[in-house]
VEXDREN-2710 file (C-alpha; in Angstrom, 1 decimal):
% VEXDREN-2710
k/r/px/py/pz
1/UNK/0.0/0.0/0.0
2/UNK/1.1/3.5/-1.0
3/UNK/-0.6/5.9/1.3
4/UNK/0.8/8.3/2.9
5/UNK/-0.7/10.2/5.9
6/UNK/-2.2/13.1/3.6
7/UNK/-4.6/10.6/1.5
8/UNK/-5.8/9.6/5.3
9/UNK/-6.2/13.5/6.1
10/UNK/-8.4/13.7/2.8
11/UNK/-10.7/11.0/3.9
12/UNK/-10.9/12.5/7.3
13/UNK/-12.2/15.6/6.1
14/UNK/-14.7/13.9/4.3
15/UNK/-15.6/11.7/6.5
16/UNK/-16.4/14.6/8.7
17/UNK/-17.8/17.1/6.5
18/UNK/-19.9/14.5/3.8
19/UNK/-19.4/17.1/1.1
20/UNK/-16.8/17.4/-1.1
21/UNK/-17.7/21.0/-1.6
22/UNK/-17.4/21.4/2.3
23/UNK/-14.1/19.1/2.1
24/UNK/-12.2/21.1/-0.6
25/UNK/-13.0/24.8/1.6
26/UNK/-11.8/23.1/5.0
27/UNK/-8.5/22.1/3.1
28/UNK/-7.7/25.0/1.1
29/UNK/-8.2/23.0/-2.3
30/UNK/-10.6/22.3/-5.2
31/UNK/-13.3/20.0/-5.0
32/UNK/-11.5/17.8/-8.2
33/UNK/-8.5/17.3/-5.6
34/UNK/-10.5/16.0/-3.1
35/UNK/-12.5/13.8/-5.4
36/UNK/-8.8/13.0/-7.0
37/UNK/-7.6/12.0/-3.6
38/UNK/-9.7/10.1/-2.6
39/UNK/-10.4/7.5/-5.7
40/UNK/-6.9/7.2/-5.4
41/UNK/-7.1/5.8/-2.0
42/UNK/-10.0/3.5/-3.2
43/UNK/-7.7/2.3/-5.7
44/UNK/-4.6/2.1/-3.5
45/UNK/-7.1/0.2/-0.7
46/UNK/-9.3/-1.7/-3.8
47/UNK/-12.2/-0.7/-2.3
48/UNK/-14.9/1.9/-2.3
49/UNK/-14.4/4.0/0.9
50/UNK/-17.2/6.4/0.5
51/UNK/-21.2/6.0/-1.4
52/UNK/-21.7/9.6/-3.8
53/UNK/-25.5/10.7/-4.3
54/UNK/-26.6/14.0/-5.2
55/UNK/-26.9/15.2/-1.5
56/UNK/-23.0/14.3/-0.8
57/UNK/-21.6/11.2/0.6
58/UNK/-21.8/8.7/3.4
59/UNK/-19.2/6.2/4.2
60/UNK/-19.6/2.5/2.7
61/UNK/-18.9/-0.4/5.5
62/UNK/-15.3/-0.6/4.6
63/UNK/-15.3/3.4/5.0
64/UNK/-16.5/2.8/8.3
65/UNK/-13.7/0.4/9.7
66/UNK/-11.4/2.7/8.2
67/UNK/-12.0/6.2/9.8
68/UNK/-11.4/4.9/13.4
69/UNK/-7.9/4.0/12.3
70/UNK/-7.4/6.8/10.6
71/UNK/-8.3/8.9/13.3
72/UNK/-5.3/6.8/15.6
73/UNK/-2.8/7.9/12.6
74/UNK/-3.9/11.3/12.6
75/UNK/-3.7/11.6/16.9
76/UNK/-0.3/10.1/16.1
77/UNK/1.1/12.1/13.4
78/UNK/-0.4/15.6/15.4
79/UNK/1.9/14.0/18.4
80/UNK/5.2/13.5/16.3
81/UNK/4.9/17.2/15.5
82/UNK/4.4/18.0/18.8
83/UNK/7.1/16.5/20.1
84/UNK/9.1/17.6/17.4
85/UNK/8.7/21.2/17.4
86/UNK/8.5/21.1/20.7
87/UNK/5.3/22.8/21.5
88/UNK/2.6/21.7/24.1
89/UNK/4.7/19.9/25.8
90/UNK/2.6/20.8/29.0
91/UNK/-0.8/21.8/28.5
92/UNK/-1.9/25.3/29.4
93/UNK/-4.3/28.1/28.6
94/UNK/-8.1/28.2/29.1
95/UNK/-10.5/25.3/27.3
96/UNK/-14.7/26.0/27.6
97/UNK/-16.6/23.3/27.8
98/UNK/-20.4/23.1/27.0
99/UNK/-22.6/20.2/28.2
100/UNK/-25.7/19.3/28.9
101/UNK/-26.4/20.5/32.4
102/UNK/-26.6/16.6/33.4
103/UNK/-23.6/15.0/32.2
104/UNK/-21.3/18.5/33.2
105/UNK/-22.9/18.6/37.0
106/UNK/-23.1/14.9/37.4
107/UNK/-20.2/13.7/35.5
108/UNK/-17.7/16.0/34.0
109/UNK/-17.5/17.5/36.8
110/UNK/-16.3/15.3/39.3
111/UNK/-14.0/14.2/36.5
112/UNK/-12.3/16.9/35.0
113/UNK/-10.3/17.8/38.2
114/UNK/-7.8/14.7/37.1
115/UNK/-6.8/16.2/33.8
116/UNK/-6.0/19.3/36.1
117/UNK/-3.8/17.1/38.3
118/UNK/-1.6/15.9/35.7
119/UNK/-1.5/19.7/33.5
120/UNK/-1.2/22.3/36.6
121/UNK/-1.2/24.9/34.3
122/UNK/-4.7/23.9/32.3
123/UNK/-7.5/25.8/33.1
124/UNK/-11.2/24.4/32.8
125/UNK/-14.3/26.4/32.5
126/UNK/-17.0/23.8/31.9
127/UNK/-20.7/25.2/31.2
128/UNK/-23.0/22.7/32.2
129/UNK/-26.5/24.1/31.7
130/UNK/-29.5/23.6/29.8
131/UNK/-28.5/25.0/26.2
132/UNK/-25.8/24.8/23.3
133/UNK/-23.4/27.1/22.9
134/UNK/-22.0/27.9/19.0
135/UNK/-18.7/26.7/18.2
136/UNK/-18.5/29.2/15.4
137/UNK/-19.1/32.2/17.4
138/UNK/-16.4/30.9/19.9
139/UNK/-18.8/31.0/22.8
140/UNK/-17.3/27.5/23.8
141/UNK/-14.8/25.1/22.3
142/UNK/-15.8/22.0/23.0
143/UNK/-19.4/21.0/22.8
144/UNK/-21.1/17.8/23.7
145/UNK/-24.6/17.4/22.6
146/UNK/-27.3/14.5/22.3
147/UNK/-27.8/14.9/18.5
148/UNK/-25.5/14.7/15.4
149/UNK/-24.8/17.7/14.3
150/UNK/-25.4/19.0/10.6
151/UNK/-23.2/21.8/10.4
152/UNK/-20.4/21.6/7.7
153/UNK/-17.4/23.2/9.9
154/UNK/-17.6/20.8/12.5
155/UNK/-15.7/17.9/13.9
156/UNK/-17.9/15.3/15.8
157/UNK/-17.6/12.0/17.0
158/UNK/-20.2/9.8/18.7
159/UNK/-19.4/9.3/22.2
160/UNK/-21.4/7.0/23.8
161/UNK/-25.1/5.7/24.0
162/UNK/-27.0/6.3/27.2
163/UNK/-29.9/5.6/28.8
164/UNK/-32.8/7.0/30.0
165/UNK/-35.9/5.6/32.6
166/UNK/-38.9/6.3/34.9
167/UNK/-37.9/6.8/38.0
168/UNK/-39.6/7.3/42.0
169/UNK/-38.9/8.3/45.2
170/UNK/-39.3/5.0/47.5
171/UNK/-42.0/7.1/49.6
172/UNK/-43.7/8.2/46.3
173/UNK/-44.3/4.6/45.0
174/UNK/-45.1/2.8/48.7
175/UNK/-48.1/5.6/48.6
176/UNK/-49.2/5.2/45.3
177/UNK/-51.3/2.6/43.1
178/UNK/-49.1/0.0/41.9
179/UNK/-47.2/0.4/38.3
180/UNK/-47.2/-2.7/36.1
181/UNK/-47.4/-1.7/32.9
182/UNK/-47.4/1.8/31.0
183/UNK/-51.6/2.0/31.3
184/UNK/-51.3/1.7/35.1
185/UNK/-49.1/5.2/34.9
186/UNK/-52.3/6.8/34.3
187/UNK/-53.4/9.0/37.3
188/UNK/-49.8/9.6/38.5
189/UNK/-47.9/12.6/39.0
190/UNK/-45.5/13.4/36.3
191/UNK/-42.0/15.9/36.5
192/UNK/-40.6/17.1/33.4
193/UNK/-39.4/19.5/31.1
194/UNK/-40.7/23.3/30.0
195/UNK/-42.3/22.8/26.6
196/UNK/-41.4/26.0/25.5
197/UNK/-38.0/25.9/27.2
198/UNK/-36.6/23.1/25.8
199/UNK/-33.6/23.3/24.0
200/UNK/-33.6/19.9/22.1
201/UNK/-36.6/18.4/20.9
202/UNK/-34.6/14.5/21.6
203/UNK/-35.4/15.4/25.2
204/UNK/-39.2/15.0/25.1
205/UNK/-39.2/11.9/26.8
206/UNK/-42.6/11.5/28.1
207/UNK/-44.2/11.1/25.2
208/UNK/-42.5/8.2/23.9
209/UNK/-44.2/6.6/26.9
210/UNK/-47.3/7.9/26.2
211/UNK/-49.0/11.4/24.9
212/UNK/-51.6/11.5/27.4
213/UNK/-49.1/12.0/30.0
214/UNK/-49.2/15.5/32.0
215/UNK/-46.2/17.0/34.2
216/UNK/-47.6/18.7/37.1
217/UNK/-44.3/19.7/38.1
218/UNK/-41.6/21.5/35.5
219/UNK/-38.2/22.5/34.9
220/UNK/-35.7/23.2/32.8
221/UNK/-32.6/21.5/33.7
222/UNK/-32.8/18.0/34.6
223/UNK/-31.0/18.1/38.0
224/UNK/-34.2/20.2/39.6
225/UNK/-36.4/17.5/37.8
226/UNK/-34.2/15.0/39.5
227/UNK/-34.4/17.0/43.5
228/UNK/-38.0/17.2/42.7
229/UNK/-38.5/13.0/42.3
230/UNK/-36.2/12.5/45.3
231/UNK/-38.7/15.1/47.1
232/UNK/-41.7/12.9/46.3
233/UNK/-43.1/15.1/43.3
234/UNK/-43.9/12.3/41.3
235/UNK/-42.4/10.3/38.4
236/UNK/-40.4/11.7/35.7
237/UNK/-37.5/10.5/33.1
238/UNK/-33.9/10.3/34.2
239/UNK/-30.5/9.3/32.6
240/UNK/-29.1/6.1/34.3
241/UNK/-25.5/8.1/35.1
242/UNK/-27.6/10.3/37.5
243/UNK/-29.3/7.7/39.8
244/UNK/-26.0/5.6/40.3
245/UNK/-25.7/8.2/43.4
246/UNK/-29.2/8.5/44.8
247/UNK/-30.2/5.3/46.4
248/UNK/-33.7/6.6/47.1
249/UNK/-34.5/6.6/43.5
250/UNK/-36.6/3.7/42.5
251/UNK/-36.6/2.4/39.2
252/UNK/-40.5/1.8/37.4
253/UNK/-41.2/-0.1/34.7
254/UNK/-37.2/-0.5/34.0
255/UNK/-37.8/-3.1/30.8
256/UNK/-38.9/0.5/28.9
257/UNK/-36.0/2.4/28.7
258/UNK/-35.0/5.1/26.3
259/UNK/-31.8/5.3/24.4
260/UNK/-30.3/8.5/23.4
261/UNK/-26.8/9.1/22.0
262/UNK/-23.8/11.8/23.0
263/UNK/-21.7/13.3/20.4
264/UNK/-18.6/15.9/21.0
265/UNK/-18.1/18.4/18.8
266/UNK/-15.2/21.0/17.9
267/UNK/-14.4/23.3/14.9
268/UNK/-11.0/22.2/13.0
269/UNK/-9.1/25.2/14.1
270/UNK/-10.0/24.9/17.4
271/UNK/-8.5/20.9/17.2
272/UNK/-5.3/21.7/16.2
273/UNK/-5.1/23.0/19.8
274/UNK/-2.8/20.4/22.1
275/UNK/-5.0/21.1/24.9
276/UNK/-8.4/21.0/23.1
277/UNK/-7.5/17.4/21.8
278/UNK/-6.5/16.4/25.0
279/UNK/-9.4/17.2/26.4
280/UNK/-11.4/15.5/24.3
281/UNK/-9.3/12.5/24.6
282/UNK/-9.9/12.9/28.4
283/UNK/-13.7/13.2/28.3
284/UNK/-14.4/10.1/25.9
285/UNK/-12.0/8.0/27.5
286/UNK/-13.3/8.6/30.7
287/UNK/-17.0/8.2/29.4
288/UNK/-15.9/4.5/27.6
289/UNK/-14.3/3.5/30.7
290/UNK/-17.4/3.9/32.5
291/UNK/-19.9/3.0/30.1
292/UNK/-21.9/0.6/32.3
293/UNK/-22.8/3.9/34.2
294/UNK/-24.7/5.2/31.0
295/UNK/-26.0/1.8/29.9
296/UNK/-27.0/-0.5/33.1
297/UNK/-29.2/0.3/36.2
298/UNK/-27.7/0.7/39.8
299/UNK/-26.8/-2.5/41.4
300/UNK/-27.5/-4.8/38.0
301/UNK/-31.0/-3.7/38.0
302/UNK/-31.2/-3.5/34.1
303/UNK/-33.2/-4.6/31.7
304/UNK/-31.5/-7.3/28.8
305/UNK/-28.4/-5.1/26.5
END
């Protein structure tokens, strides 16, 4: 095989942008180059790395078990000239975060004090509240959200499924009628979110259970939902990673979960940054390394993977 590290960078780009309008801008080329480049990787490879329609293009299967090693040749060949030039050697300056106010209070948080540890001189500023921040307007520079994004200028990466469930306070449900099956939830009292508040339309969770259902109590960030189940308010939707810590919150009708995805997301200038890759490194490592958190009930309470 022939390839050299700048075919792989072509079929990053694409990979990421799925245009090669989109790809040819990002690299500073002409769309025939990119279109060049990569059929000659298909023919170097003998294999077709990416399906063209009139909308763009996706990656074919083989594209697919491609791109996660070209990402480890990329992180590699970004390290070499690192180490080389002898910048970033220790990470420093300012990186903004922006999460979802669950995963950065519940989480990230508690987490994000180790990369500290080990670079002194990094400083965090992690935004964990119930909105997105742009990445072009440079409000934050990394962004973790729970949809793919469509934007052309961005780098993302899917970090991890999670789950979602009903869940009780143990006083709420030894009070109330019994719940074995979604019909019996009629009647109950429901915690949610702020229609007209919400920032992504993924998190309408009640509905999926059932469209008759009514919140009596509502917020917009998900921890106050979660302080008002504890309290006894009612029932209401909460991610698995949250209720590993509350003991007091009771799982109901755990066979019906919901399954939502999380996807980090930074613009390519802002990734050439030592400590903005590192970071990113550090958050999805530390999400993988975890991942029964996001994916199984408290004390092997979980319904079949």
């Amino acid at each position: 095989m022939s390839s050299n590290w700048d075919d792989f960078r072509f079929f990053l780009t694409l990979s990421r942008t799925n245009s090669f309008v989109s790809a040819a801008n990002q690299l500073k080329v002409t769309h025939s180059t990119v279109s060049r480049r990569i059929s000659a990787l298909e023919a170097d490879l003998q294999t077709k790395l990416f399906i063209r329609t009139e909308k763009g293009c996706r990656l074919t299967p083989a594209g697919e078990q491609l791109l996660p090693l070209a990402e480890e040749i990329e992180k590699t060949t970004q390290k070499l000239q690192e180490q080389v030039s002898g910048k970033d050697n220790q990470l420093s300056g300012t990186i903004r975060i922006g999460t979802p106010d669950g995963l950065g209070n519940c989480f990230l948080a508690s987490k994000l004090s180790v990369l500290q540890r080990e670079n002194p001189l990094l400083e965090v500023e992690l935004i964990a509240v119930p909105m997105y921040f742009s990445l072009s307007k440079r409000e934050v520079d990394i962004l973790i959200t729970v949809k793919k994004p469509v934007q052309d200028r961005v780098i993302a990466q899917k970090i991890t499924h999670y789950r979602f469930g009903l869940f009780a306070s143990r006083k709420y449900l030894e009070q109330s009628k019994p719940i074995n099956k979604v019909s019996d939830l009629s009647g109950h009292r429901f915690v949610g979110y702020i229609d007209d508040l919400l920032y992504d339309q993924k998190l309408k969770f009640l509905e999926e259970y059932s469209p008759t259902l009514k919140t009596s109590f509502r917020s917009s960030t998900i921890i106050a939902q979660m302080n008002s189940i504890k309290a006894g308010a009612g029932i209401g939707v909460i991610p698995y990673f949250m209720v590993h810590t509350e003991p007091d919150l009771m799982p109901v009708l755990p066979e019906k979960f919901l399954e939502r995805e999380f996807w980090l997301q930074v613009s390519p200038d802002t990734k050439q940054l030592a400590r903005a890759r590192e970071t990113m490194d550090f958050i999805v490592e530390q999400m993988h390394s975890q991942k029964n958190l996001f994916m199984l009930l408290p004390e092997g309470e979980s319904p079949s993977v």
